[in-house]
N, CA, C and O atoms as a GROMACS GRO file, in nm:
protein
  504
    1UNK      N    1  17.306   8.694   5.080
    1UNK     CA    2  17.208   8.757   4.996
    1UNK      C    3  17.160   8.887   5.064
    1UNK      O    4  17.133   8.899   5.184
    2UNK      N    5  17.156   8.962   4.989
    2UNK     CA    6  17.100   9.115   5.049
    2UNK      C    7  16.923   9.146   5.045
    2UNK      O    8  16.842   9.132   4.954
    3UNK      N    9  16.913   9.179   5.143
    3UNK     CA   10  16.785   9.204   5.153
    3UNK      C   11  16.724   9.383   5.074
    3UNK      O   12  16.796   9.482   5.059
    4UNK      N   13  16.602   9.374   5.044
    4UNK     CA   14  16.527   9.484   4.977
    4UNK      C   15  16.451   9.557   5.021
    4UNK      O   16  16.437   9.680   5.017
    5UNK      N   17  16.379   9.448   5.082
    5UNK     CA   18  16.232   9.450   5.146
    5UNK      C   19  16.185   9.582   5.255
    5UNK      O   20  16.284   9.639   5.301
    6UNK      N   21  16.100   9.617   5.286
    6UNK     CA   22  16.038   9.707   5.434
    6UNK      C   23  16.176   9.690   5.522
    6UNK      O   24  16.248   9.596   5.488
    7UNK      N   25  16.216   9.767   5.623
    7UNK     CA   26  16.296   9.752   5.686
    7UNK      C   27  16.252   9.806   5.835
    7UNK      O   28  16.333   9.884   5.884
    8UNK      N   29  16.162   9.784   5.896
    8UNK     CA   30  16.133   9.824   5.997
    8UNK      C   31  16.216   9.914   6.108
    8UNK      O   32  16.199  10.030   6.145
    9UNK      N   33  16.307   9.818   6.144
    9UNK     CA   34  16.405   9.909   6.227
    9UNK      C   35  16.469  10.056   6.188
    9UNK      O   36  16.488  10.156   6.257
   10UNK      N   37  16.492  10.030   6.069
   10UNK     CA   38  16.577  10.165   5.972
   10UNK      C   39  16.416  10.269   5.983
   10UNK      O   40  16.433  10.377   6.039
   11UNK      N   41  16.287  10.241   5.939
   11UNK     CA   42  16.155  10.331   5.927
   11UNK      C   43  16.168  10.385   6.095
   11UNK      O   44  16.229  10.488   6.124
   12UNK      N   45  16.110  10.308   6.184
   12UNK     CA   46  16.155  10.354   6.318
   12UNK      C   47  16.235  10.478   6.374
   12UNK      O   48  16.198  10.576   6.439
   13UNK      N   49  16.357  10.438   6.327
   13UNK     CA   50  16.502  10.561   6.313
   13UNK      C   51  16.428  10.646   6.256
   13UNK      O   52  16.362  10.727   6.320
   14UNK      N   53  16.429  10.640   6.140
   14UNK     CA   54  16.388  10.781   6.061
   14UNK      C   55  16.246  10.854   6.122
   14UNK      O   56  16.232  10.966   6.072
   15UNK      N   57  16.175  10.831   6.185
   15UNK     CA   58  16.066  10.846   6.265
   15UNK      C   59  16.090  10.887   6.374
   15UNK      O   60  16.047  10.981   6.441
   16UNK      N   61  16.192  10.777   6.393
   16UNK     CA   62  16.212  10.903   6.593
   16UNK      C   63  16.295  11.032   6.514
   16UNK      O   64  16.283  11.152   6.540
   17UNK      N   65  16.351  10.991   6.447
   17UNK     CA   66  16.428  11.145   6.419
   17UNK      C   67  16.366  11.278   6.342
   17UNK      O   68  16.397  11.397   6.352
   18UNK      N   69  16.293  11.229   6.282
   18UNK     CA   70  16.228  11.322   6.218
   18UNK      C   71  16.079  11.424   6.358
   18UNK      O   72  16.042  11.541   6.368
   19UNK      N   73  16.050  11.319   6.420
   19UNK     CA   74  15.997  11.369   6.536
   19UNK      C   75  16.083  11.431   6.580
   19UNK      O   76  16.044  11.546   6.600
   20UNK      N   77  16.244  11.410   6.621
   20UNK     CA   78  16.287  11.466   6.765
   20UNK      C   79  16.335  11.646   6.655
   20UNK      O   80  16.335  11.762   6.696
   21UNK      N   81  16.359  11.604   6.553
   21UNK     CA   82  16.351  11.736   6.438
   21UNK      C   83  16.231  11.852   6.490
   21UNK      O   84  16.247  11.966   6.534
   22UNK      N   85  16.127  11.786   6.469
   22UNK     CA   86  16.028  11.889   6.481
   22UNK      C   87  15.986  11.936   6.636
   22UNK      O   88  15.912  12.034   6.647
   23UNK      N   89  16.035  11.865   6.757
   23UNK     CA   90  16.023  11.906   6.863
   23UNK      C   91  16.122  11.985   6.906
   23UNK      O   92  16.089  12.051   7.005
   24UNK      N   93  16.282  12.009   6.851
   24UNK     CA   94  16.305  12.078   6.882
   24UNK      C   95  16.343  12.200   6.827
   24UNK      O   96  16.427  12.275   6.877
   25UNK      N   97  16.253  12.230   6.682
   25UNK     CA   98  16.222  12.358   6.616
   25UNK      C   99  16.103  12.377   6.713
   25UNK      O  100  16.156  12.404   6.821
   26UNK      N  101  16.012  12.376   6.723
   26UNK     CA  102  15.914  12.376   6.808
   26UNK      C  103  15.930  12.455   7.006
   26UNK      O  104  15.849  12.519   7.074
   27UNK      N  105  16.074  12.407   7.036
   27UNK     CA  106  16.114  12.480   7.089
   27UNK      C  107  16.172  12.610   7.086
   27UNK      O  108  16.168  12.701   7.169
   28UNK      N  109  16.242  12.601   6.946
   28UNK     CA  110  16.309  12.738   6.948
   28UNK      C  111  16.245  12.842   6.845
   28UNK      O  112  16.308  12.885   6.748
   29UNK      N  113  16.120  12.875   6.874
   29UNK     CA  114  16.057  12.962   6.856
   29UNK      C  115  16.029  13.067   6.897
   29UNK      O  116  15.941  13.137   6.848
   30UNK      N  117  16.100  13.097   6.996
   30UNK     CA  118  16.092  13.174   7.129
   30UNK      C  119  16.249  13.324   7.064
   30UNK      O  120  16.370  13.310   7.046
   31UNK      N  121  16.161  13.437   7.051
   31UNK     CA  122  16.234  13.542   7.008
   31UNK      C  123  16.233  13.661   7.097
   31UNK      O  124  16.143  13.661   7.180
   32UNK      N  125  16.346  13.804   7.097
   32UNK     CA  126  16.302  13.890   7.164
   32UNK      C  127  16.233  13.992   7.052
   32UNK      O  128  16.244  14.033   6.937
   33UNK      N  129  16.159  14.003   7.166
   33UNK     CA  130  16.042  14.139   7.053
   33UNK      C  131  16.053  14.279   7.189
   33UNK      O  132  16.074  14.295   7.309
   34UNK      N  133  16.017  14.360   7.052
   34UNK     CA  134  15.995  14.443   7.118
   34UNK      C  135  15.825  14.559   7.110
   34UNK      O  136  15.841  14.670   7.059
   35UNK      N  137  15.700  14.527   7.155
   35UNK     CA  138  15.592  14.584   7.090
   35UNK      C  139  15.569  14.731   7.170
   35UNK      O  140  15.629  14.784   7.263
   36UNK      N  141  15.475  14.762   7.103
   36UNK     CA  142  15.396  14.934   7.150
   36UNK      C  143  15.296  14.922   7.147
   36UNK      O  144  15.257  14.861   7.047
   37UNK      N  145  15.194  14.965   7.243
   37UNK     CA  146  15.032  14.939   7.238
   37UNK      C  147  15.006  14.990   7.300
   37UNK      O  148  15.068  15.087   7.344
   38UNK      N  149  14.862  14.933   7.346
   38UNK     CA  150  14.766  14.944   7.521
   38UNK      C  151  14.742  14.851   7.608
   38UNK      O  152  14.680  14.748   7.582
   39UNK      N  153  14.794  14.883   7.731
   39UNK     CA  154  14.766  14.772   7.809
   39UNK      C  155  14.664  14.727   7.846
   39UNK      O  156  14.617  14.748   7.958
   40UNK      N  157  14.610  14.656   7.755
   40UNK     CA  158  14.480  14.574   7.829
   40UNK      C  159  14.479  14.510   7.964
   40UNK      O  160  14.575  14.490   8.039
   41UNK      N  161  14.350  14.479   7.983
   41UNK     CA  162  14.309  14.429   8.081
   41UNK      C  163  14.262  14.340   8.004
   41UNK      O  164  14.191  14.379   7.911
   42UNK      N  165  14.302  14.137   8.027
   42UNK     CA  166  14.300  14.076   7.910
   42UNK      C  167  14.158  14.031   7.965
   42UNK      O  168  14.109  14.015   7.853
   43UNK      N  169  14.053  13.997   8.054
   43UNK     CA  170  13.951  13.983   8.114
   43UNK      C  171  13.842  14.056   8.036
   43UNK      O  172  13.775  13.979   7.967
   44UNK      N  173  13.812  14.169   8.030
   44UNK     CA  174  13.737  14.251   7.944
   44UNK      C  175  13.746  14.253   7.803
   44UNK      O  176  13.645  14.248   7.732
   45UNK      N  177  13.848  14.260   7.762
   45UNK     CA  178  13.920  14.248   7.599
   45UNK      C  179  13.837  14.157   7.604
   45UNK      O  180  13.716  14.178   7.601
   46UNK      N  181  13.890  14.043   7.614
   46UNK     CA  182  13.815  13.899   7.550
   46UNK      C  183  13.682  13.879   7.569
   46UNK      O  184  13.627  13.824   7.474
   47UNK      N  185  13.608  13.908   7.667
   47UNK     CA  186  13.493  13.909   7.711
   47UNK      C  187  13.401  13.999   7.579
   47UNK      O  188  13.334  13.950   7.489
   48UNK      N  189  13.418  14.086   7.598
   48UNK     CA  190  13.388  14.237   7.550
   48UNK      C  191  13.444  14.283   7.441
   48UNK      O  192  13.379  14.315   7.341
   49UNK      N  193  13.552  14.290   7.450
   49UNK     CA  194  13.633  14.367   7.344
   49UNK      C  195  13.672  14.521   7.419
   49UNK      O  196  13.743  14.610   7.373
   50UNK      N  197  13.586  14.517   7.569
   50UNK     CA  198  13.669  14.623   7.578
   50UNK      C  199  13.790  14.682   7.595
   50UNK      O  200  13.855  14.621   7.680
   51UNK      N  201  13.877  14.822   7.526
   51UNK     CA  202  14.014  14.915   7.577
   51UNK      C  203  13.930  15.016   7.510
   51UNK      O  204  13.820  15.024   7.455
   52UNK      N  205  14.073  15.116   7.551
   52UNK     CA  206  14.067  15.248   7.531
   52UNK      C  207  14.044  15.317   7.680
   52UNK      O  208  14.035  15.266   7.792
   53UNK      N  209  14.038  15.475   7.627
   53UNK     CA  210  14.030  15.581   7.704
   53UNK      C  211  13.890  15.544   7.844
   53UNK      O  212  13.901  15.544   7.967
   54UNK      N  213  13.757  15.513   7.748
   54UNK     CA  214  13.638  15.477   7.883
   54UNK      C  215  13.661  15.382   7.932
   54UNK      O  216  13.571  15.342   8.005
   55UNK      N  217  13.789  15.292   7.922
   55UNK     CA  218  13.766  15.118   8.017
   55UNK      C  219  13.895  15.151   8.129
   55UNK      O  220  13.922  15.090   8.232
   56UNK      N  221  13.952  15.252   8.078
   56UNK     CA  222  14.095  15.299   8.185
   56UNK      C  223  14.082  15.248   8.320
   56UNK      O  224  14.163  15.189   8.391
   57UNK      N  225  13.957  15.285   8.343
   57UNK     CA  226  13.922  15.243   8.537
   57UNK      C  227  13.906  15.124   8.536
   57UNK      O  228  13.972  15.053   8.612
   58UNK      N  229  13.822  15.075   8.458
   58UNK     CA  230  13.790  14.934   8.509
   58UNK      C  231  13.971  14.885   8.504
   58UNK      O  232  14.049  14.884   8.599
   59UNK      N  233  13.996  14.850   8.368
   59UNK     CA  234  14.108  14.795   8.330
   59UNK      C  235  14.200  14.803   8.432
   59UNK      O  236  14.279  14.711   8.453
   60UNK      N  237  14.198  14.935   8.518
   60UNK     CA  238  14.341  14.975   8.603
   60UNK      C  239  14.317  14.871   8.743
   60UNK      O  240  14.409  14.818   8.806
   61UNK      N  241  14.192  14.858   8.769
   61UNK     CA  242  14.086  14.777   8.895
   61UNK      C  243  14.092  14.619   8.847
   61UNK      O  244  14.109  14.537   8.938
   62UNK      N  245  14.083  14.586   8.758
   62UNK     CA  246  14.074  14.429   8.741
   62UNK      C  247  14.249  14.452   8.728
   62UNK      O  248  14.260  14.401   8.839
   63UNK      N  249  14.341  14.473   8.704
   63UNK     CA  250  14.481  14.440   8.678
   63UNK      C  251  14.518  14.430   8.822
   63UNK      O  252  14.547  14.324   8.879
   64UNK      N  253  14.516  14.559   8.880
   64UNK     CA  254  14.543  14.545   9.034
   64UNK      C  255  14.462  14.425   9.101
   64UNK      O  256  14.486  14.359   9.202
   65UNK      N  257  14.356  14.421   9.008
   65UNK     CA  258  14.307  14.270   9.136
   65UNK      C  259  14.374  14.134   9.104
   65UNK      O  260  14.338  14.026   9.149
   66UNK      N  261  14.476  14.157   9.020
   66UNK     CA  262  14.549  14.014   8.975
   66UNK      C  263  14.465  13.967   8.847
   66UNK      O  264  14.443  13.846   8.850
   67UNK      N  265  14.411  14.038   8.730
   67UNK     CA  266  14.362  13.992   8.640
   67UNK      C  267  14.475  13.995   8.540
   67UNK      O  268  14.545  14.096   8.548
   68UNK      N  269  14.503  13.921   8.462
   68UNK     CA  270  14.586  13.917   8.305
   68UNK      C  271  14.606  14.058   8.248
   68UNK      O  272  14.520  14.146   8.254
   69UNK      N  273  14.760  14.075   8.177
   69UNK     CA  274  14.741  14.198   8.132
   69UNK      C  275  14.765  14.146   8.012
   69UNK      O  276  14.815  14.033   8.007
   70UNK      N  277  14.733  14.223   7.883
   70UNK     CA  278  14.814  14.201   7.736
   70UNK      C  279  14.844  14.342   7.677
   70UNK      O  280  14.819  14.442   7.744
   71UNK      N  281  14.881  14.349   7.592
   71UNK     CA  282  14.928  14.432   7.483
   71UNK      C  283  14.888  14.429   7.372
   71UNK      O  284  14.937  14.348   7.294
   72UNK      N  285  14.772  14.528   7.328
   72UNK     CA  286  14.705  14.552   7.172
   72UNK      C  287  14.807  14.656   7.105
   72UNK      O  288  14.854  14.751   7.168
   73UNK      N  289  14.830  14.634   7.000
   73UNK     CA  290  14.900  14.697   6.914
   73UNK      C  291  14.849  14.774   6.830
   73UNK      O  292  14.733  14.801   6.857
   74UNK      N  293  14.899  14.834   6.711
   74UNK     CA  294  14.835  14.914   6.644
   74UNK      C  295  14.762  14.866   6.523
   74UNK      O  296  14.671  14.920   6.460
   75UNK      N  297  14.851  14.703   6.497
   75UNK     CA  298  14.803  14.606   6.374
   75UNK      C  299  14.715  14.518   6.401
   75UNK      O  300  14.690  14.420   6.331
   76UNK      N  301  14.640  14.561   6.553
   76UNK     CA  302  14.571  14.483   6.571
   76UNK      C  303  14.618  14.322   6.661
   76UNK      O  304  14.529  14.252   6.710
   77UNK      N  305  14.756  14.285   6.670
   77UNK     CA  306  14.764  14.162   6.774
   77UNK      C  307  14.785  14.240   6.920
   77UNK      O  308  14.810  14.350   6.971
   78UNK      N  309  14.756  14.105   6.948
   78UNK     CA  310  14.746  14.091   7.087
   78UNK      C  311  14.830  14.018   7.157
   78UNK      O  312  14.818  13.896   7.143
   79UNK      N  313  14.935  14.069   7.249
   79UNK     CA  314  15.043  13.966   7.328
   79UNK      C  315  14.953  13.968   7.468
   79UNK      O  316  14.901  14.065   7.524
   80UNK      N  317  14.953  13.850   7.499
   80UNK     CA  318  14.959  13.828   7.687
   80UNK      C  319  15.092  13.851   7.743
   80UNK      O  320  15.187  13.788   7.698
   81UNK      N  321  15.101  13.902   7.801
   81UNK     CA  322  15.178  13.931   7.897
   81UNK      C  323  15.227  13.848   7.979
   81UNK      O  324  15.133  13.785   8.028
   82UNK      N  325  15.365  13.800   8.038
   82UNK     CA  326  15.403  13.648   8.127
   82UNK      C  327  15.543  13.730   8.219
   82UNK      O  328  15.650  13.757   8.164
   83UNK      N  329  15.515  13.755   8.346
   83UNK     CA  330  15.621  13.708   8.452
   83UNK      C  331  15.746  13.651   8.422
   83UNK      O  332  15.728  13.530   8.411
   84UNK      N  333  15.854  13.678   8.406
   84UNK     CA  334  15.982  13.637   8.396
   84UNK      C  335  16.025  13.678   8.544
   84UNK      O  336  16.059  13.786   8.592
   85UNK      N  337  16.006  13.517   8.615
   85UNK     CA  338  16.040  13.506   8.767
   85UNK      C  339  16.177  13.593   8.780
   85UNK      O  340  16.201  13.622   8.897
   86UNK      N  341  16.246  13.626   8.714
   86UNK     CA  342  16.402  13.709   8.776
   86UNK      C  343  16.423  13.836   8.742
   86UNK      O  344  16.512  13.917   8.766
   87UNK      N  345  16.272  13.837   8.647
   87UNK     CA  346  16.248  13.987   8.686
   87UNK      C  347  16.071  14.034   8.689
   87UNK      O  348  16.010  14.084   8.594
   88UNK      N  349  16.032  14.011   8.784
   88UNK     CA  350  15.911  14.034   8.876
   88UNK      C  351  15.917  14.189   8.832
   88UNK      O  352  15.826  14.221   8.756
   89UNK      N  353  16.002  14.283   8.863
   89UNK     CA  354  15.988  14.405   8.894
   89UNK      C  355  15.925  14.471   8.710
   89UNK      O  356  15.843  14.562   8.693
   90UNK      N  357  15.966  14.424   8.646
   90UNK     CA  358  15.932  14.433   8.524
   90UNK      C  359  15.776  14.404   8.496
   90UNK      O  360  15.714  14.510   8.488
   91UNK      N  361  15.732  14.343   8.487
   91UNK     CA  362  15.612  14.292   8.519
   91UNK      C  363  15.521  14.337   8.568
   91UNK      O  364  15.407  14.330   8.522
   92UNK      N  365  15.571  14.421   8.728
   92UNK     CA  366  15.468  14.430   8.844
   92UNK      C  367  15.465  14.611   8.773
   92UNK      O  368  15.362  14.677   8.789
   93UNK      N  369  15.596  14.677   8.694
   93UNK     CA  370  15.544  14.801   8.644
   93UNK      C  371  15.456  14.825   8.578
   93UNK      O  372  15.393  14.930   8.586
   94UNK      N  373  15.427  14.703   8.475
   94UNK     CA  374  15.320  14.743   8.391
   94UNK      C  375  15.194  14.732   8.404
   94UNK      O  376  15.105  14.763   8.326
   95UNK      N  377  15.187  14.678   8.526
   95UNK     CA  378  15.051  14.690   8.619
   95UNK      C  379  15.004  14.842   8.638
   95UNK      O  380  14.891  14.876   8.601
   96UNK      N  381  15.069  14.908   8.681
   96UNK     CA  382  15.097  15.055   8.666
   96UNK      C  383  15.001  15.153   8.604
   96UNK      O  384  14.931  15.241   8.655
   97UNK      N  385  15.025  15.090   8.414
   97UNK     CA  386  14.961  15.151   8.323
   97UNK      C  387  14.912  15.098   8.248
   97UNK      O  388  14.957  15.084   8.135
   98UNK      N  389  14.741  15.024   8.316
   98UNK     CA  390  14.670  15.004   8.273
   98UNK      C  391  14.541  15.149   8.180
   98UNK      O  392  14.485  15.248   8.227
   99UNK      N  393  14.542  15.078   8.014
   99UNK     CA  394  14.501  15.120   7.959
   99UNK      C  395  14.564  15.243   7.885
   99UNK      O  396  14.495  15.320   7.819
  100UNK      N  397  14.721  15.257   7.904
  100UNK     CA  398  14.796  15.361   7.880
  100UNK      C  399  14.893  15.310   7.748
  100UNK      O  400  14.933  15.194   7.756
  101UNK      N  401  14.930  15.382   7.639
  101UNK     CA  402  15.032  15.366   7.551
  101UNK      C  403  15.153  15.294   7.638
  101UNK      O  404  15.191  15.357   7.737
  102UNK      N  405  15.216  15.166   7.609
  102UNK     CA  406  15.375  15.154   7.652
  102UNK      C  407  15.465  15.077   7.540
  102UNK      O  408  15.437  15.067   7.420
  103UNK      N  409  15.545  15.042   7.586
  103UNK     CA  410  15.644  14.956   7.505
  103UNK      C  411  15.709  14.883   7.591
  103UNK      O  412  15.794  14.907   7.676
  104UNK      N  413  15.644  14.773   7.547
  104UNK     CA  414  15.682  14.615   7.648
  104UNK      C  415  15.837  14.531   7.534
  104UNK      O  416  15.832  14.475   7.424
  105UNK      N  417  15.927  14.554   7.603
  105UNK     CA  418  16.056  14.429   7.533
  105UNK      C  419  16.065  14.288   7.641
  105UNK      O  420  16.083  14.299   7.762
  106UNK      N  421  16.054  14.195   7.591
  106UNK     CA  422  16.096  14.076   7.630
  106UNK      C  423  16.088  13.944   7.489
  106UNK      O  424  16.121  13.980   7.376
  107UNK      N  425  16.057  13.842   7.507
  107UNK     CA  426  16.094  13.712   7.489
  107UNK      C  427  15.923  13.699   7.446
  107UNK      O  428  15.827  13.724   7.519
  108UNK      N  429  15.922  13.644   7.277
  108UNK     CA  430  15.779  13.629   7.232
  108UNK      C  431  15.768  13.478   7.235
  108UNK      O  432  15.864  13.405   7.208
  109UNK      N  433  15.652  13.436   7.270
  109UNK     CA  434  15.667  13.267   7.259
  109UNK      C  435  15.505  13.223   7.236
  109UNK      O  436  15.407  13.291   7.267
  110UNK      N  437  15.505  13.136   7.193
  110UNK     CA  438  15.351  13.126   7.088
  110UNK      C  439  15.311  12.963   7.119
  110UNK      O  440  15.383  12.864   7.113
  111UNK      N  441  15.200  12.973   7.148
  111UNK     CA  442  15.156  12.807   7.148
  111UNK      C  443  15.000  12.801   7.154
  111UNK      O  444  14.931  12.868   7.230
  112UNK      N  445  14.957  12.708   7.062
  112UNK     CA  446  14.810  12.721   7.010
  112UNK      C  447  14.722  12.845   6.970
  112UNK      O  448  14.604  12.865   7.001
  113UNK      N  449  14.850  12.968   6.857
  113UNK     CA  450  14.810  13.027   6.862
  113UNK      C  451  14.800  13.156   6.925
  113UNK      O  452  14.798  13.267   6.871
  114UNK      N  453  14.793  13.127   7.050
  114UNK     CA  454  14.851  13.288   7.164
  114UNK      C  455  14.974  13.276   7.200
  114UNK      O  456  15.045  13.197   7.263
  115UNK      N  457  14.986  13.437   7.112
  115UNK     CA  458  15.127  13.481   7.173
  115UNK      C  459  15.103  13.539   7.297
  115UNK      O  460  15.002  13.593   7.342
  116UNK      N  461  15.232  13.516   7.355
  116UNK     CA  462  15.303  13.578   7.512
  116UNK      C  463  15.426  13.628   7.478
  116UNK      O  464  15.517  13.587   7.406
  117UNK      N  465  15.408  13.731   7.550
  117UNK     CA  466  15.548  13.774   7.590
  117UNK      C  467  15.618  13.815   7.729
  117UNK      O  468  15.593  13.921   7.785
  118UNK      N  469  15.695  13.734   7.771
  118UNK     CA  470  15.773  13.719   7.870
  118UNK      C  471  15.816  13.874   7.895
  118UNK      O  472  15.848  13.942   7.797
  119UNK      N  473  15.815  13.918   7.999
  119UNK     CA  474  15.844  14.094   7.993
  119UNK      C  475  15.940  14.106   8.084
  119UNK      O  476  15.924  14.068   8.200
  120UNK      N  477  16.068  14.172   8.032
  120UNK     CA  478  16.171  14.203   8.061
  120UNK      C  479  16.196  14.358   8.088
  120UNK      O  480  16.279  14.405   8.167
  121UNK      N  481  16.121  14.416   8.021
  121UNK     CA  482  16.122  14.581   8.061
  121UNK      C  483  15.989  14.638   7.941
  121UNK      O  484  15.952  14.611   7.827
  122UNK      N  485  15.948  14.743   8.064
  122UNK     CA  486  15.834  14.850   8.032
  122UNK      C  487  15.847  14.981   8.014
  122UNK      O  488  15.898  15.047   8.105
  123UNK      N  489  15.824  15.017   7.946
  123UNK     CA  490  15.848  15.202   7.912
  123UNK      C  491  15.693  15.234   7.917
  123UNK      O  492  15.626  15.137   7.880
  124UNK      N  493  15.610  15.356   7.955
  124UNK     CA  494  15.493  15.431   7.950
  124UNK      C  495  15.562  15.533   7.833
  124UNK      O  496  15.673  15.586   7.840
  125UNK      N  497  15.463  15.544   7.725
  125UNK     CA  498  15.500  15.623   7.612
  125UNK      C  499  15.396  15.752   7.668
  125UNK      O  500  15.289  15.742   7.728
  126UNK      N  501  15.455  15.850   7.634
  126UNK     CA  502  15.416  15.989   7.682
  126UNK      C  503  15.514  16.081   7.723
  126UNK      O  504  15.481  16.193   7.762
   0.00000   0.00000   0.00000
């Protein structure tokens, strides 16, 4: 006789799978971008809201002291900025030009909301 009924084991299956579905879209969210902005100093931004031309000093002084950098754009987002350990040197340029126009390319990756971008290379626009 064939059964109809709830099938527990078969619900299970379809449950782990449908989970292991969404964990690993969830991973591959991760794109290369390429943005143009100002380098914030992400410490003040958030605090404040301060950039621009009058926060240049501070911004250039908290970055060099090891504070967060990001990237404001022109539409208004905001990337944090992230270290790609194999290329440090990338990274440690845009320390550089705090509060200055650049164009950051690397690897965008998003979780709760804040984007990062992994930085692979920096250009100073000017």
């Amino acid at each position: 006789m064939k059964k109809t009924g709830f099938n527990l084991k078969t619900f299970i299956a379809l449950l782990t799978l449908c989970f292991t579905g969404l964990s690993i879209s969830s991973f591959a969210q991760k794109e290369s971008k390429t943005v143009t902005g100002e380098l914030l100093d992400m410490d003040c931004y958030m605090a404040s809201g301060a950039h621009g031309d009058g926060h240049k000093s501070c911004a250039d002084m908290c970055i060099k002291g090891g504070g967060p950098m990001g990237v404001l754009t022109s539409d208004g987002k905001v990337y944090l900025l992230l270290a790609d350990d194999s290329k440090k040197d990338a990274y440690d340029e845009a320390k550089n030009h705090a509060g200055e126009q650049v164009t950051v390319s690397g690897t965008v990756s998003e979780k709760d909301g804040i984007k990062g971008l992994t930085v692979n290379e920096v250009k100073a626009k000017g």
